[in-house]
N, CA, C and O atoms as a printed pandas DataFrame, in Angstrom:
     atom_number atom_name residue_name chain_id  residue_number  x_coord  y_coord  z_coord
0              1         N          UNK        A               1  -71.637  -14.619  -47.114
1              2        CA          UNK        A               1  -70.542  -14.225  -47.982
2              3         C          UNK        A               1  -69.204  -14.683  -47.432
3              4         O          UNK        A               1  -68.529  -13.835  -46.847
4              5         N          UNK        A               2  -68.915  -15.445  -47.503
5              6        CA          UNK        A               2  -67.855  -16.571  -46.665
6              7         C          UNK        A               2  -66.461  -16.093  -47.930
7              8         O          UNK        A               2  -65.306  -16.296  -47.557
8              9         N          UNK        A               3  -66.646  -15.604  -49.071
9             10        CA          UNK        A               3  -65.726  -14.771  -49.800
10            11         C          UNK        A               3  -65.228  -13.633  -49.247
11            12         O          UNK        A               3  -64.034  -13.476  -48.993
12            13         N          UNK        A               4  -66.134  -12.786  -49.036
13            14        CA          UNK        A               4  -65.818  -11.668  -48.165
14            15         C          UNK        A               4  -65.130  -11.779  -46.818
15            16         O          UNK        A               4  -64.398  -10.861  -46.448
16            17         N          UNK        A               5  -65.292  -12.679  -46.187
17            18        CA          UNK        A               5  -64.688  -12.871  -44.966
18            19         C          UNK        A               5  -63.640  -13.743  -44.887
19            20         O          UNK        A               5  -63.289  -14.173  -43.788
20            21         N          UNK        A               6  -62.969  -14.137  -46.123
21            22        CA          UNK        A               6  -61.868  -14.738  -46.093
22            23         C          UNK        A               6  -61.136  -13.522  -46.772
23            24         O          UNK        A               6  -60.038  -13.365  -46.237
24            25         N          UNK        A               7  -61.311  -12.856  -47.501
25            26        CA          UNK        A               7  -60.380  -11.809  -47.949
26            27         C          UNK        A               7  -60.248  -10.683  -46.632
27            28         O          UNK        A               7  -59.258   -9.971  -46.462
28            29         N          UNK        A               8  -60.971  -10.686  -46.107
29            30        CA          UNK        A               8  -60.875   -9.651  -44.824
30            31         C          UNK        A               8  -59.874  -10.555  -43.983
31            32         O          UNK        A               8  -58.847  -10.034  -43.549
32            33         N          UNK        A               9  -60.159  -11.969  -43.730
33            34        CA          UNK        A               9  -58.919  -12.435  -42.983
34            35         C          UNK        A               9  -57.828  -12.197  -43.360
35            36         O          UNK        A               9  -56.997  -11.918  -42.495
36            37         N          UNK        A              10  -57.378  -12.217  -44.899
37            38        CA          UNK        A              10  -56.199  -12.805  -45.741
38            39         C          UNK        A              10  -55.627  -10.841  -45.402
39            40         O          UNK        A              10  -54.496  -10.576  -44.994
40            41         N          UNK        A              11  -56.429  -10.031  -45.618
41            42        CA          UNK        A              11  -55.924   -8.410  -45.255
42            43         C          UNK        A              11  -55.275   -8.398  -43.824
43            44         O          UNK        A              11  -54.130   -8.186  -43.427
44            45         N          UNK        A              12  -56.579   -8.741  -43.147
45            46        CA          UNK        A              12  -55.990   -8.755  -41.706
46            47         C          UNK        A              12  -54.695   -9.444  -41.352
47            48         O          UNK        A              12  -53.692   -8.960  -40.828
48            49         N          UNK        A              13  -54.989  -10.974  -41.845
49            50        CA          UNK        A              13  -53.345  -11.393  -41.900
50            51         C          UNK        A              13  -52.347  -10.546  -42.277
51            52         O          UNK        A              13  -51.633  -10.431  -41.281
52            53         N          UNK        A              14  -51.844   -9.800  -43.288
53            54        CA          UNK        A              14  -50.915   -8.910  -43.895
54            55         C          UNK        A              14  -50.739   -8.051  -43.635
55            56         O          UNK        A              14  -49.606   -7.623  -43.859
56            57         N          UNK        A              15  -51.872   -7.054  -42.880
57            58        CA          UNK        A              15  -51.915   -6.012  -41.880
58            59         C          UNK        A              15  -51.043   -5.949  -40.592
59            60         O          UNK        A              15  -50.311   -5.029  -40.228
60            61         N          UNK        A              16  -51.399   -7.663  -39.726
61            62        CA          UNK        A              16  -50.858   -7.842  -38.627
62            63         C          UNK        A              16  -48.926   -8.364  -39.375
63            64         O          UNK        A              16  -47.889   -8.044  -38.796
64            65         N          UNK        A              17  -48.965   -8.946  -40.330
65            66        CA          UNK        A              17  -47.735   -9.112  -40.462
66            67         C          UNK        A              17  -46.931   -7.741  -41.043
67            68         O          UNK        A              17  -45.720   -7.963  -41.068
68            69         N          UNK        A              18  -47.197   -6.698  -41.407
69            70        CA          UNK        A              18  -47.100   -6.012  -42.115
70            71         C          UNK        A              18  -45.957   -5.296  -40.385
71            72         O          UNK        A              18  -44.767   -5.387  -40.087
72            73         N          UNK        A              19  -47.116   -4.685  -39.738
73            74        CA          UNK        A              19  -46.801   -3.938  -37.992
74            75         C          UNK        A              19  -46.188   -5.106  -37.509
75            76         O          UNK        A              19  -45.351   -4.687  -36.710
76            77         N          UNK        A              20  -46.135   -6.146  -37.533
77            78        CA          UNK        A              20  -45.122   -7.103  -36.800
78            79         C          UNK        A              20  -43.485   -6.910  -37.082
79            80         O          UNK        A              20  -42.567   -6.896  -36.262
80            81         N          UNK        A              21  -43.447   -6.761  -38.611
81            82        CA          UNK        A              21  -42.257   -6.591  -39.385
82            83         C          UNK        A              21  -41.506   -4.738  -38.699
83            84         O          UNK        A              21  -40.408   -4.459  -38.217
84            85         N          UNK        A              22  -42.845   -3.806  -39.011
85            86        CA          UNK        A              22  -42.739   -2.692  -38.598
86            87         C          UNK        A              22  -41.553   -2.348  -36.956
87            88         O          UNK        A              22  -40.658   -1.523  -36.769
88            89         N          UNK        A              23  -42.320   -3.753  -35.812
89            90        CA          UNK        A              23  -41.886   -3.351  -34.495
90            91         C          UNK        A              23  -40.375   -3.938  -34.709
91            92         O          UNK        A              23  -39.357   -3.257  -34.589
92            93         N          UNK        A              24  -40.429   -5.834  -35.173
93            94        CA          UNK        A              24  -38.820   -6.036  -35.096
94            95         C          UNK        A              24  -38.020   -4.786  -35.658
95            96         O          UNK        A              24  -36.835   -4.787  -35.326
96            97         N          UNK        A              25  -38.350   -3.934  -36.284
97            98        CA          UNK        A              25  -37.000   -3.152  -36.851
98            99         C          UNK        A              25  -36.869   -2.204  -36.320
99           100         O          UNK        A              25  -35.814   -1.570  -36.362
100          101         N          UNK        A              26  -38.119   -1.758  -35.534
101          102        CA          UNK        A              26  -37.623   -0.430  -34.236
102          103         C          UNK        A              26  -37.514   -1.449  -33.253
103          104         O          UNK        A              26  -38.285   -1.025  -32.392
104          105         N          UNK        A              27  -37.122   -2.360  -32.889
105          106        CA          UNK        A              27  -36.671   -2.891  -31.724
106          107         C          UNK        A              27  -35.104   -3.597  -32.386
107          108         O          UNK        A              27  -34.209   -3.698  -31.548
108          109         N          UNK        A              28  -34.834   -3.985  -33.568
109          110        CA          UNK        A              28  -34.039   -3.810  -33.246
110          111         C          UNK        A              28  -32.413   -2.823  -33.515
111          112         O          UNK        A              28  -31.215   -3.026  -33.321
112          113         N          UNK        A              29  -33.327   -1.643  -34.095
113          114        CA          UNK        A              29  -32.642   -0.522  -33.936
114          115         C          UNK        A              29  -32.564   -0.409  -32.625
115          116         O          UNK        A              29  -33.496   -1.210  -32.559
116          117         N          UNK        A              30  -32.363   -0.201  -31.635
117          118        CA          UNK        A              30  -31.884   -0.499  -29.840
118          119         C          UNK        A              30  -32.296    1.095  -29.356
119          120         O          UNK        A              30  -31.626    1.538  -28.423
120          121         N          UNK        A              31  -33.352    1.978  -29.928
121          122        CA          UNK        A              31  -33.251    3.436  -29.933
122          123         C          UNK        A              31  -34.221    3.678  -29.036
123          124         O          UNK        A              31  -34.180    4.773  -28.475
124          125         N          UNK        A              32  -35.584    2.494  -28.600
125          126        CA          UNK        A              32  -36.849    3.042  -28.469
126          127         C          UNK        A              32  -36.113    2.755  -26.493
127          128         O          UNK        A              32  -35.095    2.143  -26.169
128          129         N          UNK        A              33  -37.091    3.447  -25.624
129          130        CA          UNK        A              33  -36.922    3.264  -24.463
130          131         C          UNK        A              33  -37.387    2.187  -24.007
131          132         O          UNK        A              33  -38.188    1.494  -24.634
132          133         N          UNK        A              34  -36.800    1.823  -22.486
133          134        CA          UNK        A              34  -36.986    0.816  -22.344
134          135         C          UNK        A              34  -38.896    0.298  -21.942
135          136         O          UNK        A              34  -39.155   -0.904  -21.899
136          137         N          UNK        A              35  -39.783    1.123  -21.743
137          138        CA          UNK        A              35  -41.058    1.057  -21.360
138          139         C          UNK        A              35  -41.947    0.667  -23.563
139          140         O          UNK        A              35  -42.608   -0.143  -24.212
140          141         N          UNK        A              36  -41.525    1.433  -23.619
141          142        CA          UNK        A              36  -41.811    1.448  -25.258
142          143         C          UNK        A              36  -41.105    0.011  -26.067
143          144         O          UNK        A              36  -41.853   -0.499  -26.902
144          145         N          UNK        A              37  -39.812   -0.620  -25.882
145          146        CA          UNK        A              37  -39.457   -1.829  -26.102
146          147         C          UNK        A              37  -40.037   -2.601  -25.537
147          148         O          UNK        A              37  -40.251   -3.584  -26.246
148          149         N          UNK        A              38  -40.588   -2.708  -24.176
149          150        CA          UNK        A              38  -41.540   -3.575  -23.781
150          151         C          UNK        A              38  -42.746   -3.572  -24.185
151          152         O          UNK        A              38  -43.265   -4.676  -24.350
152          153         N          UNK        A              39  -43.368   -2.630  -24.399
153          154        CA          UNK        A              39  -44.769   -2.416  -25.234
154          155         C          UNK        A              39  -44.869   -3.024  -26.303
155          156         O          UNK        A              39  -45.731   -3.895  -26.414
156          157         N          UNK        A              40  -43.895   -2.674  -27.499
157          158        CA          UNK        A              40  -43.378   -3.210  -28.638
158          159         C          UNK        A              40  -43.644   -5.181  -28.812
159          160         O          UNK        A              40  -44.254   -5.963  -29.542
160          161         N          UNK        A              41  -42.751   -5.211  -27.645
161          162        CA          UNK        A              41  -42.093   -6.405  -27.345
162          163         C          UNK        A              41  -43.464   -7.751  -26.679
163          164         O          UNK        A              41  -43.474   -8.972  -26.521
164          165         N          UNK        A              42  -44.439   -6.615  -26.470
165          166        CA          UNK        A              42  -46.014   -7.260  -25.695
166          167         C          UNK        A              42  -46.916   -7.558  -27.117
167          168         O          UNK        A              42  -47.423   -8.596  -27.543
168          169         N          UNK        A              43  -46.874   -5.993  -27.718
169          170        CA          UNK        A              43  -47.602   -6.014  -29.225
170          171         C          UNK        A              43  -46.879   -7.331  -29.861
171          172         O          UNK        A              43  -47.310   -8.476  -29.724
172          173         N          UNK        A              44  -45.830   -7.008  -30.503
173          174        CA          UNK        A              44  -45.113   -8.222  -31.343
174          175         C          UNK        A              44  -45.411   -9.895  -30.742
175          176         O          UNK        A              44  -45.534  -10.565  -31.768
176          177         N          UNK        A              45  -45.560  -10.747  -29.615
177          178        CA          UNK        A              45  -46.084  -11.527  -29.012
178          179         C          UNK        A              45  -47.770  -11.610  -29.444
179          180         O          UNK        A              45  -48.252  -12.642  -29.910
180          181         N          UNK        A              46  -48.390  -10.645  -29.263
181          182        CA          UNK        A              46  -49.979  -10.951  -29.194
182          183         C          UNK        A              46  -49.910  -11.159  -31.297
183          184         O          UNK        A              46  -50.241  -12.225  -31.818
184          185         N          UNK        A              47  -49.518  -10.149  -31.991
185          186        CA          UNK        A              47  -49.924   -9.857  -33.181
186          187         C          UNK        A              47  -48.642  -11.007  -34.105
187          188         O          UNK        A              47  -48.378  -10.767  -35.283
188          189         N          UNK        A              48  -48.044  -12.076  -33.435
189          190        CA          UNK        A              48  -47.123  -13.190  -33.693
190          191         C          UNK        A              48  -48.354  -14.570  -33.730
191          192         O          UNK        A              48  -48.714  -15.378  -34.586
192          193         N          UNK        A              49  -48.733  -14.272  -32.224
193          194        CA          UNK        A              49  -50.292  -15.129  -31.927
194          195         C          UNK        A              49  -51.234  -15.123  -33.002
195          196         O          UNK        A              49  -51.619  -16.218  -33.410
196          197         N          UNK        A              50  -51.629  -14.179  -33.479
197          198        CA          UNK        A              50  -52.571  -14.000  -34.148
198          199         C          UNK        A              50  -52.409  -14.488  -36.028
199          200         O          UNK        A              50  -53.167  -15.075  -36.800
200          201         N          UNK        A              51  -51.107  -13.918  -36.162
201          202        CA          UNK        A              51  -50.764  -14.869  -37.519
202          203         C          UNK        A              51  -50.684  -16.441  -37.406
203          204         O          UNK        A              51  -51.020  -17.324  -38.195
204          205         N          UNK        A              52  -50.177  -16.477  -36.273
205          206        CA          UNK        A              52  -50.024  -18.547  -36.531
206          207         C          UNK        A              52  -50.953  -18.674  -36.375
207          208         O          UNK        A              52  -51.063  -19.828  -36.790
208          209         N          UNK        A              53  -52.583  -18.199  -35.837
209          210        CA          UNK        A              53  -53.556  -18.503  -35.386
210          211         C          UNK        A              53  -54.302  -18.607  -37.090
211          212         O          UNK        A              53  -54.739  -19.586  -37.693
212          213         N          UNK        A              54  -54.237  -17.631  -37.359
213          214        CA          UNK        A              54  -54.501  -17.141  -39.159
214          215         C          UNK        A              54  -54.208  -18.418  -39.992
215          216         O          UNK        A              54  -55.039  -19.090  -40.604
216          217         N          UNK        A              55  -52.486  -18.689  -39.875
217          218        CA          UNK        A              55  -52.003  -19.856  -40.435
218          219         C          UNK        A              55  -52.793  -21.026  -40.229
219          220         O          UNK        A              55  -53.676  -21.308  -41.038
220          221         N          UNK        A              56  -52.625  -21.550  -39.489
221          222        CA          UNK        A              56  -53.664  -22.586  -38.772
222          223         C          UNK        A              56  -54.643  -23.081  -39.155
223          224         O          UNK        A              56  -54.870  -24.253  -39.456
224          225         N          UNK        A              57  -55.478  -21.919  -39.163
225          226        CA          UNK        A              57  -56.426  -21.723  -39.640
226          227         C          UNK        A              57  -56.918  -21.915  -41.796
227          228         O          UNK        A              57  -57.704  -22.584  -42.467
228          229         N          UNK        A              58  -55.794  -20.800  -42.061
229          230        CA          UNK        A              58  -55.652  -21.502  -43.426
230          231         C          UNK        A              58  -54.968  -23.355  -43.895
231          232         O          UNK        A              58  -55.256  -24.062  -44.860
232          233         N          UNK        A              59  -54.451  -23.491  -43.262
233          234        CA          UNK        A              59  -53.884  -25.074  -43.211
234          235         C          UNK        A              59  -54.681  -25.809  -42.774
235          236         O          UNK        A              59  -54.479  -27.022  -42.721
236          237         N          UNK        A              60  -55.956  -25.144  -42.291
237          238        CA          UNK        A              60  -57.221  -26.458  -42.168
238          239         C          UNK        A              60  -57.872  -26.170  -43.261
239          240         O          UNK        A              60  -58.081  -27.299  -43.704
240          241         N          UNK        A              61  -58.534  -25.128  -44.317
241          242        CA          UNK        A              61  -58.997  -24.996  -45.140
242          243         C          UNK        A              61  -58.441  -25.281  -45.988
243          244         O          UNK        A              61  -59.224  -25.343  -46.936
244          245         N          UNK        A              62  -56.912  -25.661  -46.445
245          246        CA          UNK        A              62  -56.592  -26.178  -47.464
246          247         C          UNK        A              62  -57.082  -27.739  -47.378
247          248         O          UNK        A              62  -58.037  -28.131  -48.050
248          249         N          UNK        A              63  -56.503  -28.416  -46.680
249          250        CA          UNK        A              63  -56.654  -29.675  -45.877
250          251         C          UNK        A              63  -57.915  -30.138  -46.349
251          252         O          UNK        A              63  -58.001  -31.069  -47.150
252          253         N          UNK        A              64  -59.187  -29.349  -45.752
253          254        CA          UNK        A              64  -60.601  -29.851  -46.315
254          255         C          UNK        A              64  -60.291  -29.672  -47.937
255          256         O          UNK        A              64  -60.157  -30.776  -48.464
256          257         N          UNK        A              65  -60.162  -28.700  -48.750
257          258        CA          UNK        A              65  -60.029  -28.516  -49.992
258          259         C          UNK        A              65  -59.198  -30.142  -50.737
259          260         O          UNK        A              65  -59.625  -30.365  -51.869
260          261         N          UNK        A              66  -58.437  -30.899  -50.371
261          262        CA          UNK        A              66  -57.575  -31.527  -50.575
262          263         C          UNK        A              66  -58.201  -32.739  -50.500
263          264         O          UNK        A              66  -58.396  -33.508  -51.441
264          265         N          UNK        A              67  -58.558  -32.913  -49.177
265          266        CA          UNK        A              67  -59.490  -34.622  -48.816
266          267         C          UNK        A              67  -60.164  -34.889  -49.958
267          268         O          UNK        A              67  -60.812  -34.129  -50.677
268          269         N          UNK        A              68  -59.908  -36.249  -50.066
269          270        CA          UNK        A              68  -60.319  -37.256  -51.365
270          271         C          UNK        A              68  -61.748  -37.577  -50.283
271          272         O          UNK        A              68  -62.028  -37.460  -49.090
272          273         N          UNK        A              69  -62.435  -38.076  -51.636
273          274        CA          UNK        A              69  -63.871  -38.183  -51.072
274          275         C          UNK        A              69  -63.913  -39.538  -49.986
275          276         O          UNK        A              69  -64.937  -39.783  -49.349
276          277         N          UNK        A              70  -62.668  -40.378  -49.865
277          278        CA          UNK        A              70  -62.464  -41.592  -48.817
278          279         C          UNK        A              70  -62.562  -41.195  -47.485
279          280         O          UNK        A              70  -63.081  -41.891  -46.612
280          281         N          UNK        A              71  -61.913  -39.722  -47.250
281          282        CA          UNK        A              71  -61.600  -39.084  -45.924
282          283         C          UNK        A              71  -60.402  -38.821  -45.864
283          284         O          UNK        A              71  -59.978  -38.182  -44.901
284          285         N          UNK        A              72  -59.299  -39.382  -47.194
285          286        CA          UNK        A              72  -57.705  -39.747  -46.626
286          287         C          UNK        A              72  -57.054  -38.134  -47.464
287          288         O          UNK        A              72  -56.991  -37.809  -48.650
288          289         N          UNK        A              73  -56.827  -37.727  -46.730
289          290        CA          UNK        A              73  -55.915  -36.535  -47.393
290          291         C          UNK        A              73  -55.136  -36.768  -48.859
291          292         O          UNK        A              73  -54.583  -37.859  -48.997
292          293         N          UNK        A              74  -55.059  -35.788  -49.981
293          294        CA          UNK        A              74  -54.202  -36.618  -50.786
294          295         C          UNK        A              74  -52.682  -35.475  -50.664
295          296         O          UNK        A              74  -52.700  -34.280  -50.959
296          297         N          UNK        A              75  -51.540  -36.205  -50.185
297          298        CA          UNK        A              75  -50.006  -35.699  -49.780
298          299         C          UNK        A              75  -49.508  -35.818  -50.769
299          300         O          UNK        A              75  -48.892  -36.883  -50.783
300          301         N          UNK        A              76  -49.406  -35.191  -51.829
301          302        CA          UNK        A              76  -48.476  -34.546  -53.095
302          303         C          UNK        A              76  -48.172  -33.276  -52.592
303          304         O          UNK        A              76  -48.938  -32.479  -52.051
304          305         N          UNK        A              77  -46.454  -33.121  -52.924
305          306        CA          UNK        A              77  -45.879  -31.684  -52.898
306          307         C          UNK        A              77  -46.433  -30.864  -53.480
307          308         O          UNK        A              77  -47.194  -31.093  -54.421
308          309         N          UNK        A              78  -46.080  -29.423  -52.901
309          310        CA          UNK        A              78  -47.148  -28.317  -53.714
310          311         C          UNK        A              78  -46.216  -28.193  -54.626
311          312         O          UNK        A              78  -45.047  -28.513  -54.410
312          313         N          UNK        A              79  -46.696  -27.649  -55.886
313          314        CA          UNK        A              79  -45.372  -27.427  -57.072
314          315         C          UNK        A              79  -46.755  -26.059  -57.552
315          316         O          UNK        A              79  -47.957  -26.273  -57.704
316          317         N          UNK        A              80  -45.988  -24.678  -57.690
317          318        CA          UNK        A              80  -47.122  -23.662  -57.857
318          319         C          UNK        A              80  -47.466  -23.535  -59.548
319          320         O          UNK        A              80  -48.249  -22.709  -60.017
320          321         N          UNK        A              81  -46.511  -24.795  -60.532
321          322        CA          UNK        A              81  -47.296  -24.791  -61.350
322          323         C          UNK        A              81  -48.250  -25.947  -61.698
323          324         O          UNK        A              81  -48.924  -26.078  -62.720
324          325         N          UNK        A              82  -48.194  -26.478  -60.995
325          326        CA          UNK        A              82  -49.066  -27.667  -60.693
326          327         C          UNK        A              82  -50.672  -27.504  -61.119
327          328         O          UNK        A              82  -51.495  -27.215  -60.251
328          329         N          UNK        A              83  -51.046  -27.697  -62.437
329          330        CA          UNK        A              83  -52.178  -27.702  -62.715
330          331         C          UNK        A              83  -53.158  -28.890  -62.311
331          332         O          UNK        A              83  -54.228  -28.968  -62.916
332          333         N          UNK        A              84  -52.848  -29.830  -61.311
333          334        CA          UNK        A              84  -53.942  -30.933  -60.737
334          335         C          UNK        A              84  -55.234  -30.151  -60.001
335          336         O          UNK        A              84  -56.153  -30.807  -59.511
């Protein structure tokens, strides 16, 4: 079920961006202590990792989706009403 496990990524992605968004704004409200801003500041790093990792990851699955049957990528701008 390779459906199922891309929608669990695409959650997880939004989850981790969701608490990423969460820490920048108690960090930078300047309120939390300094042991807890570093915690923050460790979380936000690992769960930063993990979205570009996500990204990445989706930007190779488009990529295959895209390749012309030659091997050569086809590079047209995305336009989101683009019915091709």
């Amino acid at each position: 079920m390779a459906g199922d496990k891309d929608k669990t990524s695409i959650a997880d992605f939004e989850k981790s961006l969701d608490e990423l968004e969460k820490l920048v704004r108690d960090l930078e409200q300047g309120e939390l202590p300094l042991e807890q801003s570093l915690a923050a500041f460790e979380r936000g790093i690992k769960l930063t990792r993990e979205c570009q990792s996500a990204l990445k990851s989706a930007e190779q699955r488009v990529e295959q989706l895209i390749q012309n049957s030659d091997g050569s990528l086809e590079t047209r701008p995305f336009a989101p009403d683009d019915t091709h």
